[in-house]
N, C-alpha and C positions, 0 to 999 in steps of 0.2 A: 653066760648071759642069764641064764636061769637063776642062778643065786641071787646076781644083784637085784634082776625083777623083785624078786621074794624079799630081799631087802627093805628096795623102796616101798613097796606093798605094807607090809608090817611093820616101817617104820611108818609111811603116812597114817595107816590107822589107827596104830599105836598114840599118837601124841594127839590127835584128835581125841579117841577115846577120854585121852588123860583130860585135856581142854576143857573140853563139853562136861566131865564127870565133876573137875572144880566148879564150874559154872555155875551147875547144880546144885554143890556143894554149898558156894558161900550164897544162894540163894534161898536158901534152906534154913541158913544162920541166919540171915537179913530180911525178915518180912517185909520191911515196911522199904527197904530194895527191891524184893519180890513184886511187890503190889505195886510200884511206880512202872518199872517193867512191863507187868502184866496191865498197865491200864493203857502206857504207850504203842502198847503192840495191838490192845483193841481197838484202840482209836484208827488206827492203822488199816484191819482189819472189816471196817464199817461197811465199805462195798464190795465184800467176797473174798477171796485169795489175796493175798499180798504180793504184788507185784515185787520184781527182781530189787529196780529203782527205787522205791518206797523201801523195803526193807534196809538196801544200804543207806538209806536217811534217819536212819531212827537215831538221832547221839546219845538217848540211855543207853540203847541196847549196846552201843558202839562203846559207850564209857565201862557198861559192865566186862563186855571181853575183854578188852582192853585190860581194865584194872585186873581182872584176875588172872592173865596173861602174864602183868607186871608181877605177882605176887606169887602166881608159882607157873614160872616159865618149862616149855615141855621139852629145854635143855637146859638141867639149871646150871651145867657146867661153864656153859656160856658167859663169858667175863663183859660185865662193862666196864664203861669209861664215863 
């Protein structure tokens, strides 16, 4: 039982790591992505913390993971159709 735990463990933060670090990645490469992002999420942020509900509304934010999800997926063995 112990192995799988360690499994799942190191596999979930394994492909998050991977996720989060493209993210970063192609925002790095894309300023002018960067800065529409970064204005959505201040606007967002206007009255304190950003709630749960607000953040899953944001559809940049939702387009960026999204696309970089599509473009380097954290199985890329993973076949479509």
């Amino acid at each position: 039982m112990t192995a799988h735990y360690s499994t799942f463990v190191f596999a979930g933060h394994d492909t998050t790591t991977g996720a989060l670090t493209r993210v970063l990645h192609q925002l790095a490469l894309n300023p002018d992505v960067q800065e529409r992002l970064r204005h959505e999420v201040s606007e967002a942020r206007k009255n304190g913390d950003i709630e749960y509900d607000v953040l899953m509304g944001l559809p940049f934010l939702d387009a960026v993971c999204r696309e970089t999800l599509r473009m380097y997926p954290p199985l890329p063995t993973v076949q479509r159709v």
